[in-house]
C-alpha positions in Angstrom: -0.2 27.3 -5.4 0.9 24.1 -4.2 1.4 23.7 -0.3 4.9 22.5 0.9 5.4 19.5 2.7 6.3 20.4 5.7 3.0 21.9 5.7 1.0 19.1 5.6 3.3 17.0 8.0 2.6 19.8 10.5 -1.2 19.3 10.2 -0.6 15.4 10.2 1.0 15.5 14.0 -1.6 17.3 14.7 -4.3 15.3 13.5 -1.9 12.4 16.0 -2.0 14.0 18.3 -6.1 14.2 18.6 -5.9 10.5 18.6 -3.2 9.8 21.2 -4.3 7.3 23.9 -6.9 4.8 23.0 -5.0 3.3 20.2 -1.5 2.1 19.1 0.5 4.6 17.3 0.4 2.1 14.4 -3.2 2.6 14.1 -3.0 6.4 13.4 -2.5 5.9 9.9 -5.9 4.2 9.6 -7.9 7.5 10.1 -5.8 10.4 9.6 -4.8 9.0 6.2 -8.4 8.3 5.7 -9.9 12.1 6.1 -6.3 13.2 4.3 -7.6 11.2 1.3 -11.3 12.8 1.4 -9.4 16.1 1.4 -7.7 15.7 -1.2 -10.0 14.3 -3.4 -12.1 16.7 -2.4 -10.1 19.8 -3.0 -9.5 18.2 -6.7 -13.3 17.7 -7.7 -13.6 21.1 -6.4 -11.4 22.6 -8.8 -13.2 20.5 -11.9 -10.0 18.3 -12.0 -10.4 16.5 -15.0 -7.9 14.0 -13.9 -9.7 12.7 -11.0 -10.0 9.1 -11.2 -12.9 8.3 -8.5 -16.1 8.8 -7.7 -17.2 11.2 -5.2 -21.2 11.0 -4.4 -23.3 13.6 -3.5 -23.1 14.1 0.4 -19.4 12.5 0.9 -17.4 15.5 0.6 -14.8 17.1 3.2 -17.4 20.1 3.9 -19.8 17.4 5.0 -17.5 15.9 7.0 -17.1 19.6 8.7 -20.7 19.6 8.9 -21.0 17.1 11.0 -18.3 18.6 13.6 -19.9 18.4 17.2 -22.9 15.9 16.2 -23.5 12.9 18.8 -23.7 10.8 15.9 -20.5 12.0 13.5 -19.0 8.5 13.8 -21.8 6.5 12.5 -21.9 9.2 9.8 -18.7 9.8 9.2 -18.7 5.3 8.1 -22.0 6.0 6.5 -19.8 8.6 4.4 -16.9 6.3 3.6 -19.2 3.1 2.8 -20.8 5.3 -0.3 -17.7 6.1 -1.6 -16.5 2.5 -1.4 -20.0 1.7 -2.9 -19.3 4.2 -5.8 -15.7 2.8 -6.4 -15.0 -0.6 -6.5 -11.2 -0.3 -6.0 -11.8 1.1 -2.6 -14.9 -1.1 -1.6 -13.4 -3.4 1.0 -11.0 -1.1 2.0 -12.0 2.5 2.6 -14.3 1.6 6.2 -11.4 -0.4 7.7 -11.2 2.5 10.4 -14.2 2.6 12.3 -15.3 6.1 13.4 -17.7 4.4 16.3 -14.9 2.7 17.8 -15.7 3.9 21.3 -12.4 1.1 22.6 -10.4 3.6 20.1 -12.3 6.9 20.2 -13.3 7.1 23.1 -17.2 7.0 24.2 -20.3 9.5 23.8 -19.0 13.2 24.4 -14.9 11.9 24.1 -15.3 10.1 20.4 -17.6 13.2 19.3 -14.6 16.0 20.0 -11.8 13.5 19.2 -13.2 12.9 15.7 -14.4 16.9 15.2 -10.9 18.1 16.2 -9.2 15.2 13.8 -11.4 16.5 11.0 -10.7 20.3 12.2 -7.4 19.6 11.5 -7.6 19.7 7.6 -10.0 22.4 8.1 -7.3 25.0 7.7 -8.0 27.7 4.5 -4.1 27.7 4.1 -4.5 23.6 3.3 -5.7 23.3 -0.3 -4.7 20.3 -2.1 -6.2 21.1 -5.5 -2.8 22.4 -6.9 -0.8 19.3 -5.6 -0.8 16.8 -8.7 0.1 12.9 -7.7 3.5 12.4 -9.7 6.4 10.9 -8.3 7.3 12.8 -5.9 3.8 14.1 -4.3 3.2 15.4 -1.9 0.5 13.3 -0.9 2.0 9.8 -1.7 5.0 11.4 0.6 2.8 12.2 3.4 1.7 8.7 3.3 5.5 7.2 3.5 6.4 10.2 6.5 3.6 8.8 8.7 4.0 4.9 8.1 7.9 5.7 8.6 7.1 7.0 11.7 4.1 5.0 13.0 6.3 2.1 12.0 9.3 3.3 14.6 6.6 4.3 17.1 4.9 0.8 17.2 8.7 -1.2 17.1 7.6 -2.7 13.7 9.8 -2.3 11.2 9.5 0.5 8.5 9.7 -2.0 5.5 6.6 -3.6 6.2 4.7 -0.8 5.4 6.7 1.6 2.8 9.8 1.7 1.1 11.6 4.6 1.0 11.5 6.3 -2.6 15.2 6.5 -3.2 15.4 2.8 -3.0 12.6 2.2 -5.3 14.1 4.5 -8.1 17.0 3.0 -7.3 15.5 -0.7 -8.0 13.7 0.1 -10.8 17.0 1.5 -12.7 18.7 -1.5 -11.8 16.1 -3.3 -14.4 16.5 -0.9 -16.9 12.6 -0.5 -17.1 13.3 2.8 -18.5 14.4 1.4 -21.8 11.3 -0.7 -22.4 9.9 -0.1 -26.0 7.5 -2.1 -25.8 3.6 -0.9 -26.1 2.7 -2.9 -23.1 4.3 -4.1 -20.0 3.5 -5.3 -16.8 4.9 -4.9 -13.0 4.2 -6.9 -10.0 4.9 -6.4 -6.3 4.3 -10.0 -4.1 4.8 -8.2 -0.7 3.1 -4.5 -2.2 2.8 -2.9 1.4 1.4 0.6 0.7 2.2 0.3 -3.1 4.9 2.9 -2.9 7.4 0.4 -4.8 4.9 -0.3 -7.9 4.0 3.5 -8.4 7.7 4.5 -7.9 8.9 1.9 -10.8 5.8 2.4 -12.7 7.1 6.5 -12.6 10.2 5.6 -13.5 9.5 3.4 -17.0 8.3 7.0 -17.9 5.2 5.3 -19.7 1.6 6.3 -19.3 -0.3 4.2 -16.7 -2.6 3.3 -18.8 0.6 1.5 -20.8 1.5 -0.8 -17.5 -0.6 -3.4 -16.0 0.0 -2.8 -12.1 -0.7 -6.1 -9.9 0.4 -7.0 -6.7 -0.3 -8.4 -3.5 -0.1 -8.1 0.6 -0.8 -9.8 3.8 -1.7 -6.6 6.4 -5.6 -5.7 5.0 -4.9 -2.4 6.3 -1.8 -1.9 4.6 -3.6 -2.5 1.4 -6.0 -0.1 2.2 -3.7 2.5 1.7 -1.8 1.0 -1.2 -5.2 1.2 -3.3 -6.2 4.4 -2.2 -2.3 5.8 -3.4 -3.2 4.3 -6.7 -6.3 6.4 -6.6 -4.4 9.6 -5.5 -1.6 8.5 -8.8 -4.6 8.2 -11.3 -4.0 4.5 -11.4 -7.5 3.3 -11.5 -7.3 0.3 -12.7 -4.3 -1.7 -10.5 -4.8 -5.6 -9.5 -4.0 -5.3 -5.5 -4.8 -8.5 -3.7 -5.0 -9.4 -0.1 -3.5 -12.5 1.0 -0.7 -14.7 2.1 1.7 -14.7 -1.0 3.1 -17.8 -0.3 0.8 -19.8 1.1 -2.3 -18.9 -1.1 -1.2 -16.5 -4.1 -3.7 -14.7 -5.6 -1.8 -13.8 -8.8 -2.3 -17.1 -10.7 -3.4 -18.9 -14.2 -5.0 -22.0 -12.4 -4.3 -24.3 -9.3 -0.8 -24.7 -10.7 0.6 -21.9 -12.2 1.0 -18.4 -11.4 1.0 -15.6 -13.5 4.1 -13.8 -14.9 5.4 -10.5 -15.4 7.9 -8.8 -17.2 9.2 -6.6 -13.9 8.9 -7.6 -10.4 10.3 -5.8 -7.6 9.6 -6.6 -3.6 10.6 -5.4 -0.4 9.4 -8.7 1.5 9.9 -9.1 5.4 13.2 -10.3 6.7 13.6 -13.6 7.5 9.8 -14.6 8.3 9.9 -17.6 10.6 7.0 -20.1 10.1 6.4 -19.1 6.7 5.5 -23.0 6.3 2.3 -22.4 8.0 -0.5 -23.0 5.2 2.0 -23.5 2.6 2.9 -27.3 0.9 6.3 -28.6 1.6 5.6 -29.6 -2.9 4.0 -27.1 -3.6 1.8 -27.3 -6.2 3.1 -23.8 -8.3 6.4 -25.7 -8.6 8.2 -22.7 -6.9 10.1 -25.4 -4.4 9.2 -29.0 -3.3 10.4 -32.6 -4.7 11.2 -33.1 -8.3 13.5 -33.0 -11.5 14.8 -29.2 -11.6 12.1 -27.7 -8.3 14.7 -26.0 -5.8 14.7 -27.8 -2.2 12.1 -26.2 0.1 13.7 -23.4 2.2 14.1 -23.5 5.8 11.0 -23.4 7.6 12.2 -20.8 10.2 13.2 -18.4 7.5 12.1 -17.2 4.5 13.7 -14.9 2.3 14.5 -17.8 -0.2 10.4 -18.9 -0.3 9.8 -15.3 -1.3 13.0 -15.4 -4.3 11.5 -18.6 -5.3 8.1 -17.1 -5.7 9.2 -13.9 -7.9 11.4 -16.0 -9.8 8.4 -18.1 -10.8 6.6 -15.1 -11.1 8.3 -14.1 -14.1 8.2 -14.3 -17.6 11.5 -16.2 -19.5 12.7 -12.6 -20.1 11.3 -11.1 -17.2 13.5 -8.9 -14.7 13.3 -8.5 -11.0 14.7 -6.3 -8.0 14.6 -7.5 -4.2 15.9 -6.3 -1.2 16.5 -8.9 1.3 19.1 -9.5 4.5 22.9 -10.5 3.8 22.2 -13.8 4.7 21.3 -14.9 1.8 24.7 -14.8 0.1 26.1 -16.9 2.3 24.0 -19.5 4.5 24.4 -22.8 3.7 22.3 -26.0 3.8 19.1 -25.9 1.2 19.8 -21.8 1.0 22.9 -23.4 -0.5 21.3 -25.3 -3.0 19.0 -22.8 -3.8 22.0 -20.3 -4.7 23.7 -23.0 -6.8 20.5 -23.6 -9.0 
C-alpha cells in the first residue's frame, strides 16, 4: 500500500532538521533528496519492479547505506556509493555526487559528520516508509516531495520558488493552453530553456497523455544542482532517455544544430527568472542564433538590465514554424516601452 504524503513530508523535516546549522537551508535539498532517491529506487528493485529504469550495482543499496550507520568513515562511503551509481548510469554521472558526504564545513567534523549523516539516513529507515507501491505518475508522491522541499528551501533561503520548481497546477495549466493533448502525431518533442527541477517537462509530457517513449524531452538550466534533481525526477518518471543540459541558455545554448542555429521543437514551455539583470554578460549584442541583434527582420537586443524579452526571443527561435509555446513571465512585459516595444510589435 502506497504511503501518503504527508507521510513522507513528516520524515523529510526530519531528515532537515539532522542537518540544521552548518549549511544554508537551500542546501538541504542536496542530501536529503539524494538518500530519498536511493530509497526509492531501492524499495522498487526490491519488489522486482520491472519498470525501474536505472541501474543499481551491487553494494549501493539503502540497507548499505544503514550498514554503514555509526562508521568513522560513512561519508567517504556513502560518495564511494553514489559515484558507482553515477558510473552505472550515465544520466546521473555528473550529477548524483554533487553533495558531498565528507563535507566536514557542512557536516560537521570526525564524531559530528558521522551521527549527522547516520541519523539523516535513520530517517528513511522507518519499516512504515516503503516506497515500492508509490508509481512515478503525475501526481507522485515522490516528484511532489521533491516540489514541497524546493518550495520551502526556496522561502527559507529568500530565493524565489520559481527558480527551482513550478508548481503542478500551473504546468497542467500551461500545457492545456498548447493543446498538446490533441497531438496525433507519432512523435513529438518538448523543450524547457530554464528546466529547473524538470517538474514543467514531466508535467506537460503527462499531460499529452502519450508514452514517454513517444516524446523527445530536452531542456536546459543554469544552477548544476538544480539539474541534479531534474535528471534524477526523470529517472524516478521512467524517463530515461531526456536531453538535460547545464548551461547559460542565453549566452551559450546547448540545444543547437551548429554555431548558428538552434534546434526546434514542436512545444516549449518555461518558467525563466524575472527580470534577470546582466543577462548581457557572455552573450553577443548580434548574436549569432539570430534570436536578436542588427539585421533585416532580427528584433532589437533587449535591455541589458532585464531580460524576460532575451528569454521570449530564445523560445521563439527555439521553435518549429508550427511549434507552440507557454511562458510565464512578470506584467511588464505588456507594457514597457523602448526596444521591449519593438520587440512586442514584431
Amino acid at each position: 500500500m502506497a504511503i501518503k504524503k504527508s507521510q513522507l513530508y513528516t520524515k523529510l523535516w526530519q531528515a532537515c532538521d539532522e542537518l540544521r546549522g552548518g549549511m544554508d537551508a537551500s542546501q538541504y535539498k542536496d542530501y536529503v533528496l539524494v538518500v530519498l532517491f536511493i530509497k526509492y529506487i531501492s524499495d522498487r528493485a526490491k519488489n522486482g519492479d520491472a519498470d525501474l529504469y536505472i541501474d543499481l550495482p551491487e553494494g549501493c543499496t539503502f540497507d548499505d547505506l544503514v550498514a554503514l550507520k555509526g562508521r568513522p568513515d560513512i561519508g567517504e562511503r556513502m560518495n564511494v556509493i553514489l559515484a558507482r551509481i553515477g558510473e552505472a548510469n550515465e544520466q546521473l554521472a555528473d550529477t548524483i555526487t554533487n553533495a558531498d558526504f565528507a563535507d566536514e564545513q557542512k557536516l560537521g567534523k570526525g564524531k559530528d559528520l558521522v551521527e549527522t549523516v547516520s541519523n539523516l539516513i535513520a530517517v528513511f529507515q522507518d519499516k512504515d516508509l516503503d516506497l515500492s507501491n508509490n508509481r512515478a505518475a503525475d501526481d507522485d508522491l515522490i516528484g511532489d516531495a521533491y516540489e514541497y522541499l524546493m518550495k520551502n528551501f526556496a522561502t527559507q533561503s529568500g530565493k524565489s520558488k520559481g527558480q527551482f520548481y513550478t508548481p503542478g497546477e500551473v504546468s497542467r495549466v500551461m500545457a492545456r493552453v498548447v493543446n498538446i493533448a490533441e497531438d496525433r502525431r507519432p512523435m513529438i518533442s518538448i523543450y524547457d530553456m530554464t528546466c529547473g527541477s524538470g517538474s514543467l517537462l514531466i508535467r506537460a509530457a503527462a499531460e499529452s497523455g502519450r508514452p514517454y517513449d513517444q516524446i523527445a524531452i530536452e531542456g536546459q538550466e543554469l544552477d548544476l544542482a538544480t539539474i541534479g534533481m531534474a535528471k534524477m525526477s526523470m529517472v524516478i518518471h521512467g524517463i530515461d532517455d531526456a536531453e538535460l543540459k547545464h548551461g547559460n541558455t542565453l549566452s551559450d545554448p546547448q540545444h543547437k544544430t551548429d554555431d548558428t542555429h538552434l534546434k526546434t521543437f514542436d512545444y516549449a514551455f518555461a518558467n525563466p527568472p524575472f527580470s534577470v539583470k546582466g543577462w548581457m554578460k557572455g552573450a553577443q549584442e548580434n548574436d549569432p542564433f539570430g534570436r536578436w541583434g542588427h539585421g533585416e527582420g532580427v528584433a532589437p537586443v533587449p535591455p541589458p538590465k532585464c531580460g524576460d524579452y532575451a528569454f521570449l526571443l530564445h523560445m521563439i527561435t527555439s521553435l518549429k514554424s508550427n511549434g507552440k509555446a507557454a511562458i510565464i513571465l512578470p506584467h511588464g512585459v505588456l507594457f514597457r516601452g523602448n526596444a521591449e516595444g519593438e520587440i512586442r510589435k514584431r
